[in-house]
FIGU-562185 format. One line per field, with one value per residue (C-alpha): residue number from 0; residue in one letter; x, y, z. Coordinates in steps of 0.05 Angstrom, whole numbers, plus 5000, padded with zeros to 4 digits. Layout:
<midrens>
resi c(NUM/...)
resn c(A/...)
xx c(X/...)
yy c(Y/...)
zz c(Z/...)
</midrens>
This chain:
<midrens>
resi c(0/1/2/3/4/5/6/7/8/9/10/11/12/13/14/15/16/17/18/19/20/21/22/23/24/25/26/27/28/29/30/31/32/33/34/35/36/37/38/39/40/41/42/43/44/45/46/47/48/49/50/51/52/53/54/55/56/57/58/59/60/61/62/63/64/65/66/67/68/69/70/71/72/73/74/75/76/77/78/79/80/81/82/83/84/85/86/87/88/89/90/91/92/93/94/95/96/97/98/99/100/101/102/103/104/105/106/107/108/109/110/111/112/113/114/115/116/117/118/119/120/121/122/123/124/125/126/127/128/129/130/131/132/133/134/135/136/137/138/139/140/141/142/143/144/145/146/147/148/149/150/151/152/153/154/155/156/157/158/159/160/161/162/163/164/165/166/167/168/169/170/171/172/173/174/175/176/177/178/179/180/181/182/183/184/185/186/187/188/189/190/191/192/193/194/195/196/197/198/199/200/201/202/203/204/205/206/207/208/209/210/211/212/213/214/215/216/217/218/219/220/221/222/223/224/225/226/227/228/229/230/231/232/233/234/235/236/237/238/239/240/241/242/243/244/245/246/247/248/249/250/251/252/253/254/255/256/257/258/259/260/261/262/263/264/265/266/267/268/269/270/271/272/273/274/275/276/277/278/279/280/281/282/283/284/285/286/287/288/289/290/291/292/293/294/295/296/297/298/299/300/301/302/303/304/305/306/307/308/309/310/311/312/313/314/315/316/317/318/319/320/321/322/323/324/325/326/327/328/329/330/331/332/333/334/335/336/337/338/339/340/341/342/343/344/345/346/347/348/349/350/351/352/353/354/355/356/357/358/359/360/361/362/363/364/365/366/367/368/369/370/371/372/373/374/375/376/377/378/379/380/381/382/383/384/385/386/387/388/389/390/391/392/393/394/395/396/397/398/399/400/401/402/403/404/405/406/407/408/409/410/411/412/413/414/415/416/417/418/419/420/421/422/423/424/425/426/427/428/429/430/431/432/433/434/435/436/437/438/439/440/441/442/443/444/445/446/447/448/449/450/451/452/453/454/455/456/457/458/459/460/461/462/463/464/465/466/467/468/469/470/471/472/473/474/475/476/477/478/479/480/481/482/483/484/485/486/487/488/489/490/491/492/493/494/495/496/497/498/499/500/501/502/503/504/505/506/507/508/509/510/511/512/513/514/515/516/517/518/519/520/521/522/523/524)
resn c(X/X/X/X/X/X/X/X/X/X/X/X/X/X/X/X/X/X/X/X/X/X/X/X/X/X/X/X/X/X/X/X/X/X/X/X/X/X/X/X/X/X/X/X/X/X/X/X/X/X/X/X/X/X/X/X/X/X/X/X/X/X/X/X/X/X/X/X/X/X/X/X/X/X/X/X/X/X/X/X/X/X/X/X/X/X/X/X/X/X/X/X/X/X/X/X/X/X/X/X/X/X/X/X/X/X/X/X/X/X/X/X/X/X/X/X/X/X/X/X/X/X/X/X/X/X/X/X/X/X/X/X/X/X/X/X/X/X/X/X/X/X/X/X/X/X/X/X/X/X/X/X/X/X/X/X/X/X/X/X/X/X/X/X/X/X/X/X/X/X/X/X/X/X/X/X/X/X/X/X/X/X/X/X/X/X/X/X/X/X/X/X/X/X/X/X/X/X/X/X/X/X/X/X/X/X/X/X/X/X/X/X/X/X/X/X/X/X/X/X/X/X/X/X/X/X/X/X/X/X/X/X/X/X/X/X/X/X/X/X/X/X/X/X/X/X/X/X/X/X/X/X/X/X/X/X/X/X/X/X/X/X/X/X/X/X/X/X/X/X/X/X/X/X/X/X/X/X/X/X/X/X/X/X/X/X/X/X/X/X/X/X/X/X/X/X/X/X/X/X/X/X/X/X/X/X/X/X/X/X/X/X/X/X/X/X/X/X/X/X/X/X/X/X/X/X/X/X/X/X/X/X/X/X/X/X/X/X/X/X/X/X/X/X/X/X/X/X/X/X/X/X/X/X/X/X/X/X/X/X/X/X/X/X/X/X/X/X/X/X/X/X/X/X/X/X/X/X/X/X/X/X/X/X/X/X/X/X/X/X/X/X/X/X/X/X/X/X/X/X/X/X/X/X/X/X/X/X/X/X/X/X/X/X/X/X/X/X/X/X/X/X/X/X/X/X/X/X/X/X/X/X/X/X/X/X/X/X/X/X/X/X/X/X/X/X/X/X/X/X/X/X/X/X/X/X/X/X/X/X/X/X/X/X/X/X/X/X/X/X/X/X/X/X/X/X/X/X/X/X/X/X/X/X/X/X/X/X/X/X/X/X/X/X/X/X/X/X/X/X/X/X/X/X/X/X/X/X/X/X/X/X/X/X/X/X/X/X/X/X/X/X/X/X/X)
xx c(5000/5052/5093/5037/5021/5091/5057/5016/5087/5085/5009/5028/5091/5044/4982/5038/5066/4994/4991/4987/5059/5073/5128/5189/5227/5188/5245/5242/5300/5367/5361/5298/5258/5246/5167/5129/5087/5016/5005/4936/4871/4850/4771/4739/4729/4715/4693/4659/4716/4766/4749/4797/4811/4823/4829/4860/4904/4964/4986/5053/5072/5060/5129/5182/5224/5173/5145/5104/5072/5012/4986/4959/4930/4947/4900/4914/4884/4916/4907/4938/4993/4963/5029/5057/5113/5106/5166/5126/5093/5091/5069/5045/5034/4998/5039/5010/5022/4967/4939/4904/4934/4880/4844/4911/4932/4869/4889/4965/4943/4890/4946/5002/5013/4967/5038/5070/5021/5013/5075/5065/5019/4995/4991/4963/4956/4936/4995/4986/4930/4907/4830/4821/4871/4864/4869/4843/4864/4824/4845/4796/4733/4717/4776/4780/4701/4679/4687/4752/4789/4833/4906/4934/4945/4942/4910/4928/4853/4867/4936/4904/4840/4888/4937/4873/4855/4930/4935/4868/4886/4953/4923/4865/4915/4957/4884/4859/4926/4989/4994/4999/5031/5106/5102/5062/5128/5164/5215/5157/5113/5174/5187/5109/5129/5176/5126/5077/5140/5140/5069/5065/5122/5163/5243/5240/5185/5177/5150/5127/5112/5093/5102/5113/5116/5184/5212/5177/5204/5281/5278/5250/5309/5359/5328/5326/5372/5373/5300/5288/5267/5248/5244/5199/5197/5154/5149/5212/5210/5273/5296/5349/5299/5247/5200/5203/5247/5209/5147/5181/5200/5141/5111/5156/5134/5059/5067/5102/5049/4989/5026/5021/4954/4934/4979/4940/4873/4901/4918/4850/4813/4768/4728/4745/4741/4785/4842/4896/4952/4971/4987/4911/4890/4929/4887/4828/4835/4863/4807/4758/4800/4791/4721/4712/4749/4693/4633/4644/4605/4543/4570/4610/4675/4723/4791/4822/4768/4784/4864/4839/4791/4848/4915/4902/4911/4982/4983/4947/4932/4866/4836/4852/4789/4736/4774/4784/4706/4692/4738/4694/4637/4650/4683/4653/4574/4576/4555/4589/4553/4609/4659/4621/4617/4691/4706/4663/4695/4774/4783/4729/4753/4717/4719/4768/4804/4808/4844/4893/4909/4913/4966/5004/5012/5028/5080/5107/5118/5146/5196/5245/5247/5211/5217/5184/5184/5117/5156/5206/5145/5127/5185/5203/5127/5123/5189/5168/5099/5125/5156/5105/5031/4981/4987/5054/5005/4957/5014/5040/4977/4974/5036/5035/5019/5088/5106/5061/5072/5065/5125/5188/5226/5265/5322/5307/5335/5400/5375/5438/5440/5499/5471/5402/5394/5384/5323/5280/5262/5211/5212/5180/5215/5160/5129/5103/5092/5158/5199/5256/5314/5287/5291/5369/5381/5360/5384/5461/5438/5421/5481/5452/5388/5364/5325/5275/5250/5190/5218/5179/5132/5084/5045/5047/5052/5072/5080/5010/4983/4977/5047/5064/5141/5150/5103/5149/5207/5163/5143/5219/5241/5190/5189/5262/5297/5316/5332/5362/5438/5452/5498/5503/5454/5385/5379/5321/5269/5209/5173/5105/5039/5000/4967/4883/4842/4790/4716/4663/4631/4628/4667/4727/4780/4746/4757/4813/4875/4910/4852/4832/4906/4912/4840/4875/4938/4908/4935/4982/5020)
yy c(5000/5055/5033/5049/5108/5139/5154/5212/5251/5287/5302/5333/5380/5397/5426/5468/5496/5523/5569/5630/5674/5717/5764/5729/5797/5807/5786/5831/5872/5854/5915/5951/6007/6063/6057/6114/6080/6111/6097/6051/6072/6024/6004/5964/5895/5863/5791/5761/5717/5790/5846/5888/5859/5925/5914/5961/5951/5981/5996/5964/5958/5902/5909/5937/5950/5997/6035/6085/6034/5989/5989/5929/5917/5889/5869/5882/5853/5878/5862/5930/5931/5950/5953/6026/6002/5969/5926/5945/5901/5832/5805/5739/5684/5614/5591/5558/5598/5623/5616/5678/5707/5751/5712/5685/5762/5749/5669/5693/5746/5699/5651/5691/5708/5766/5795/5781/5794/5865/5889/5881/5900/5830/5836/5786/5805/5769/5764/5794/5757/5727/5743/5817/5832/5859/5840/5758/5708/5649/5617/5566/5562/5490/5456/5410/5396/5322/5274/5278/5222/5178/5213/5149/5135/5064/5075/5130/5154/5168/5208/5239/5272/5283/5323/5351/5384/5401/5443/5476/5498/5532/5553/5590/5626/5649/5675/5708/5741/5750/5821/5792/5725/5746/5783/5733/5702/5704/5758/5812/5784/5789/5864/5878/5863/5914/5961/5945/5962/6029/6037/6023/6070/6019/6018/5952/5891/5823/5769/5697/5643/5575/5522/5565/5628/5605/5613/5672/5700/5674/5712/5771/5765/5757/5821/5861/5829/5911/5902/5854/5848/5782/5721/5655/5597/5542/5474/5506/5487/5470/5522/5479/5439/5491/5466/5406/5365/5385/5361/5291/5292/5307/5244/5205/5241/5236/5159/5153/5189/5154/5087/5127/5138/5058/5044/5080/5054/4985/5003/5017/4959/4959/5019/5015/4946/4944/4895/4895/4886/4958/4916/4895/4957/4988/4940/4950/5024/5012/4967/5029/5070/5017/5016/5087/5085/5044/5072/5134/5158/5191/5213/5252/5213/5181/5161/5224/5257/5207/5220/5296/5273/5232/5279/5324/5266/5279/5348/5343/5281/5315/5289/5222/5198/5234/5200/5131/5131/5148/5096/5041/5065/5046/4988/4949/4976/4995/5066/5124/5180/5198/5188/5238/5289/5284/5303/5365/5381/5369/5347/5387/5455/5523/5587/5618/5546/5563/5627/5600/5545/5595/5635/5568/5548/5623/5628/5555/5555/5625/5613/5569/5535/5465/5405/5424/5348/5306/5242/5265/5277/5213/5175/5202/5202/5122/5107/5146/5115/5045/5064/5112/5110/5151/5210/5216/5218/5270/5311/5311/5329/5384/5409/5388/5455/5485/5434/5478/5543/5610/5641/5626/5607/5654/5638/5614/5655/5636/5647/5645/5689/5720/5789/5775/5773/5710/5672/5618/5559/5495/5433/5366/5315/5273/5326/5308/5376/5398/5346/5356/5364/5424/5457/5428/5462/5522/5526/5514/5577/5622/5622/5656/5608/5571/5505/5474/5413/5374/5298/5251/5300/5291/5352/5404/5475/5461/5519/5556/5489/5465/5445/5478/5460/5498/5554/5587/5589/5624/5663/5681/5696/5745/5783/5798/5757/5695/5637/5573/5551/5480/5430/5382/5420/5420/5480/5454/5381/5387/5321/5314/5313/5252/5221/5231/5186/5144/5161/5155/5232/5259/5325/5280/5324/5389/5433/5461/5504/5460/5445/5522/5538/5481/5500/5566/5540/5489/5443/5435/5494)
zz c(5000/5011/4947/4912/4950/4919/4854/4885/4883/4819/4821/4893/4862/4803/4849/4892/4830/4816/4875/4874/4889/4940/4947/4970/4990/5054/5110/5178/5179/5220/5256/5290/5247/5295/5309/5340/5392/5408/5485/5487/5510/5564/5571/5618/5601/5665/5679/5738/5751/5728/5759/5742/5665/5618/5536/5495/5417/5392/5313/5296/5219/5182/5156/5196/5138/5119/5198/5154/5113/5125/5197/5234/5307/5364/5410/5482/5556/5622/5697/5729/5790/5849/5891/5900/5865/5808/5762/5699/5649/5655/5579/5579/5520/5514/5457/5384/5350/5326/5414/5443/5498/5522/5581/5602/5630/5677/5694/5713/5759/5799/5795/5821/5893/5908/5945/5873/5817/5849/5822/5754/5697/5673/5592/5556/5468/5416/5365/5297/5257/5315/5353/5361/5332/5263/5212/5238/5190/5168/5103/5099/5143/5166/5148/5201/5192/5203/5178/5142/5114/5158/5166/5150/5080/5072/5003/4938/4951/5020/4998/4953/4994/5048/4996/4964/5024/5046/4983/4983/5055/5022/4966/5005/5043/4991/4952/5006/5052/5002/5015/5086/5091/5087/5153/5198/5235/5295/5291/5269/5327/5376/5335/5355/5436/5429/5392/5462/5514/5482/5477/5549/5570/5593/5592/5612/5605/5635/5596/5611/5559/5547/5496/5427/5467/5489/5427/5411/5490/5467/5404/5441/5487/5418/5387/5453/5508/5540/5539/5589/5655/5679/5620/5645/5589/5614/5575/5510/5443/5422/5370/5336/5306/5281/5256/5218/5254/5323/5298/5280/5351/5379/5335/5381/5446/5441/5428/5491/5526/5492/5517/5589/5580/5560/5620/5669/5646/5656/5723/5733/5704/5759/5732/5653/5649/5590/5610/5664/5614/5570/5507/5507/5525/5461/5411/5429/5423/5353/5339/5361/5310/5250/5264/5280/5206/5171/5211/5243/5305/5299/5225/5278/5298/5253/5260/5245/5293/5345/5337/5344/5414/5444/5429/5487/5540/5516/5528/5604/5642/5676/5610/5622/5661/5612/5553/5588/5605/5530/5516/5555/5528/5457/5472/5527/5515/5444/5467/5421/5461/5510/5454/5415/5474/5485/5416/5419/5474/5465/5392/5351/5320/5328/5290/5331/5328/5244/5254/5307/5251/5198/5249/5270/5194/5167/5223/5218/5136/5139/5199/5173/5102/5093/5046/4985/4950/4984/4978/5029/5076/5064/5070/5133/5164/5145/5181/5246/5243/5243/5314/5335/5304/5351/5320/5267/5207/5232/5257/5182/5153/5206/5184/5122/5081/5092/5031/4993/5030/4977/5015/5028/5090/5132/5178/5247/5295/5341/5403/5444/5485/5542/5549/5596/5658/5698/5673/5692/5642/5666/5635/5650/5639/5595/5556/5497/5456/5472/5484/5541/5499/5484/5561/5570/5496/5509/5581/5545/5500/5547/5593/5659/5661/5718/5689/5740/5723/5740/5742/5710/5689/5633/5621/5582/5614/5682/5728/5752/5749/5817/5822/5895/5888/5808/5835/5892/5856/5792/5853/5878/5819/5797/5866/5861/5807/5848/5817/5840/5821/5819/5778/5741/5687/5728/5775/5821/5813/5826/5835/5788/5808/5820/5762/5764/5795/5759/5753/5704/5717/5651/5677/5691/5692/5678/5734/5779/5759/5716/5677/5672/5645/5593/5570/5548/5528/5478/5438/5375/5417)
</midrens>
């Protein structure tokens, strides 16, 4: 089936030829335009859970190259200081990209010490082309709409409505945003930070990021090292491998925690009732896929839809009991309901969900250059899926479009880094979305880091997420700039947090902290 799947190649390289061009002369400049920063106009936004929530946008340039050109918007949220003296802004990121940061400025100021969020201006933004901010891509509406066909190729008509869709999803972009596309990336989003410090009046800024938002906080830091106040990178991309070879590895990663996740429901036969032994838990959730692939649920779930449902588990274990009671459900009383529920509620993509992935590709396929030639795609996808198949095939469709890509690649940044002051970097050590390579390699590039880790760890996002031990040195090292010196490589361990506890309530896992931060973190961050 995959030999025969090979002669999809040229037909691929002939449908990206056919899209549309975009101006391949757009790179951000090596040095900063001078931007005149209008100081935002706060308005009250307030929430029942945030009082005190404020929104507000800034204009930055679309191209820096060009500060008097076309104007964009930033959207802006802030939580204000309420300590007579303040450190200044405190900017705060969920990741994707393409993830809006807004609601997270409320979640880290609730989640802070009162004694420590005081001091600071909590900023949350959405990043250019992102939510409020203006202008909000969306290439193609309803792209992840169910059914679609299964990620795994196993036959040329699944390649080819899997490449069909790949390329309308690229082609749509380029029709709709070229005047756009060759400025959605990281270095102009870290150049738009900047364009906020001033806005805000601010010599100095702190910022705090997960997941992506660590590489968009190191490049920050490259761009602006005078800039910076505090720098917090929880759960760090590793930016050697941007992007292509970090998604491989991540292929690896969330097969290791799907194996966790069969593992844990075998532990706890006595409620699933789906086997004691992990290996026989495994088939029968394959066997739910291959019939999930035949007959999907309620015209609802299919197997790509149920690799979409399940991923999350490997982001945050909280999920783990909802998911293990769909799970039983299917299997043991031939009862697709909960499955169906869980899908809507984890796996199933919104509007706002079709503009983050418009972001996350636009960024991704203009950060760094990508292999152009589908069979290389497929070559290498085939030989990590025979090692690790939960998810490598629906990660390369995700990702897949930056074979297409109207624009070309730029550099990714070196984000080494001897002019900061001391920062803080978590990293557990079985994350699954950023694998923990990517915490040690960064904490060798930025030479006066501190990395904490959280051993044996599987989550993704860590800190402000009920973790006492990660929280009070976050909290140290934000009052004053403490951070803990160790050796050997690892500054501080933290031991992980327990592993959920069984039950069959349908809210299983839905409430608490580190659910309410990984519901605004999301996923494919």
């Amino acid at each position: 089936m995959r030999k025969g799947a090979a002669v999809l190649c040229g037909a691929a390289l002939m449908m990206a030829g056919m899209l549309p061009a975009v101006p391949a002369d757009a790179s951000p400049p090596r040095a900063a335009a001078t931007v005149q920063a209008a100081e935002p106009i706060w308005k009250n936004c307030a929430t029942a859970t945030r009082p005190t929530l404020q929104c507000a946008s800034v204009t930055v340039p679309l191209d820096y190259a060009n500060p008097r050109g076309r104007q964009i918007t930033v959207a802006l949220s802030r939580v204000p200081h309420t300590a007579k003296t303040s450190q200044g802004p405190l900017l705060v990121n969920p990741g994707g990209p393409g993830g809006s940061g807004l609601k997270l400025a409320g979640f880290v100021a609730s989640a802070l010490p009162k004694a420590v969020a005081a001091q600071y201006d909590v900023i949350g933004f959405d990043p250019r082309g992102v939510g409020r901010s203006e202008p909000a891509l969306n290439c193609r509406p309803g792209h992840f709409d169910p059914v679609r066909p299964d990620s795994v190729p196993t036959t040329p008509a699944l390649e080819r409505a899997n490449l069909a869709r790949t390329t309308a999803f690229a082609r749509d972009c380029a029709l709709k945003y070229a005047s756009v596309l060759p400025y959605i990336n990281t270095i102009s989003a870290a150049r738009d930070l900047d364009t906020i410090r001033q806005a805000l009046g601010a010599e100095k800024v702190s910022y705090f990021g997960y997941s992506y938002g660590t590489y968009l906080g190191a490049v920050y830091a490259r761009l602006f090292p005078q800039r910076v106040r505090h720098l917090v990178l929880d759960s760090i991309v590793d930016p050697t491998g941007v992007w292509y070879d970090d998604n491989i590895q991540q292929d690896y990663a969330f097969n290791d925690r799907h194996l966790a996740f069969l593992a844990w429901v075998a532990r706890h036969d006595g409620t699933y009732r789906l086997g004691t032994d992990p290996a026989v838990v495994g088939a029968k959730w394959y066997a739910m896929r291959a019939a999930l692939a035949k007959t999907p649920a309620r015209n609802t779930v299919g197997a790509s839809e149920l690799e979409d449902t399940y991923m999350p588990g490997g982001y945050y274990n909280g999920y783990w009991p909802r998911l293990a009671t769909a799970f039983a459900a299917y299997v043991n009383d031939g009862n697709s309901g909960p499955l169906v529920d869980a899908y809507h509620a984890l796996g199933a993509v919104t509007a706002s969900g079709d503009n983050g992935y418009s972001i996350y590709a636009a960024v991704q396929c203009r950060d760094t250059s990508w292999p152009r030639g589908w069979a290389q795609w497929r070559k290498d996808t085939w030989a990590v899926y025979d090692k690790a198949p939960f998810m490598t095939w629906n990660n390369t469709w995700y990702n897949a479009p930056c074979a297409f890509w109207p624009t070309t690649g730029l550099r990714p940044v070196n984000v080494a880094n001897d002019a900061l002051p001391p920062t803080l970097l978590f990293q557990a050590t079985n994350d699954a979305a950023t694998p923990y390579h990517g915490g040690v390699t960064v904490h060798h590039l930025l030479r006066r880091s501190s990395l904490v880790v959280e051993e044996g760890g599987g989550n993704h996002g860590i800190s402000l997420s009920g973790n006492s031990c990660l929280d009070k040195y976050l909290a140290a090292y934000l009052t004053d700039g403490t951070v803990p010196r160790g050796s050997g490589g690892i500054d501080a361990v933290c031991p992980r947090l327990p592993d959920p506890e069984p039950t069959t309530a349908k809210t299983a896992g839905a409430s608490g902290r580190g659910s309410t931060l990984h519901g605004l973190l999301g996923f494919h961050g």
